[in-house]
N, C-alpha and C positions, 0 to 999 in steps of 0.2 A: 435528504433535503425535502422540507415539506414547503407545500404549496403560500402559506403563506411567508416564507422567505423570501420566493422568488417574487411573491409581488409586492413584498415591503420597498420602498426604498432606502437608499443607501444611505448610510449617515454622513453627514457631513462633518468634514475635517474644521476643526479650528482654525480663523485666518488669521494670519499675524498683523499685525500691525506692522501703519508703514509702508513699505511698500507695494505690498497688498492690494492696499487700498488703492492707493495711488492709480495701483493697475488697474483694477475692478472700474475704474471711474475712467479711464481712460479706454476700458474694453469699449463701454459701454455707452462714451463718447463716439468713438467709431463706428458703433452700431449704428448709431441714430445718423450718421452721415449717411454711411453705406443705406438705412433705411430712407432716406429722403431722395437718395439715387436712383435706386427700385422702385420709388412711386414715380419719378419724375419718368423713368425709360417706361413703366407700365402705362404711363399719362401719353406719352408718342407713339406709343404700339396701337391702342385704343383708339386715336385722333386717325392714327393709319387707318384703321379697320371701320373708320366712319361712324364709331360708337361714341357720339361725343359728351355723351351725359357722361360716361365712365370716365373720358376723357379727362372733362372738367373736373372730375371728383381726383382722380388722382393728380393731377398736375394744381391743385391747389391744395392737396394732402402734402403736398413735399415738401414747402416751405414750413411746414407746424413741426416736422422734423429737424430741420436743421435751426428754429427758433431754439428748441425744447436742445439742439447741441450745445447753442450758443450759449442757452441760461447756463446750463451744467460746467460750460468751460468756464463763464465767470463763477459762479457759487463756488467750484474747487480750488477756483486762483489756479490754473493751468498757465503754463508760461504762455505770452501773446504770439498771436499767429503773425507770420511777418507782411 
């Protein structure tokens, strides 16, 4: 094994169509939740700690994430949340 093997990377597989997709867009739906989570608890850890410039920055960082879910679930047509 030569050295540049190990640091190529890997190729990527072909995705199929379908449901694939479907998923990838849904992964990635749930990221931007879970991402808008993690600013908002990092936004109350900060506010704890009387850092409130960082405070501010992430507790209004969280909303731009769950806007950027909301676009995504409509552009994919995602069934409606109830």
């Amino acid at each position: 094994m030569t050295l540049s093997t190990v640091i190529s990377a890997p190729e990527e597989e072909p995705r199929a169509s379908g449901d694939a997709a479907g998923a990838s867009l849904r992964a990635l739906h749930a990221r931007l939740l879970e991402n808008a989570a993690l600013r908002r608890m990092r936004g109350l850890e900060r506010r704890r700690s009387q850092r409130l410039e960082d405070a501010s920055y992430w507790l209004n960082a969280a909303p731009v994430a769950v806007r950027k879910a909301s676009a995504l679930r409509e552009e994919a047509s995602f069934a409606p949340l109830p």
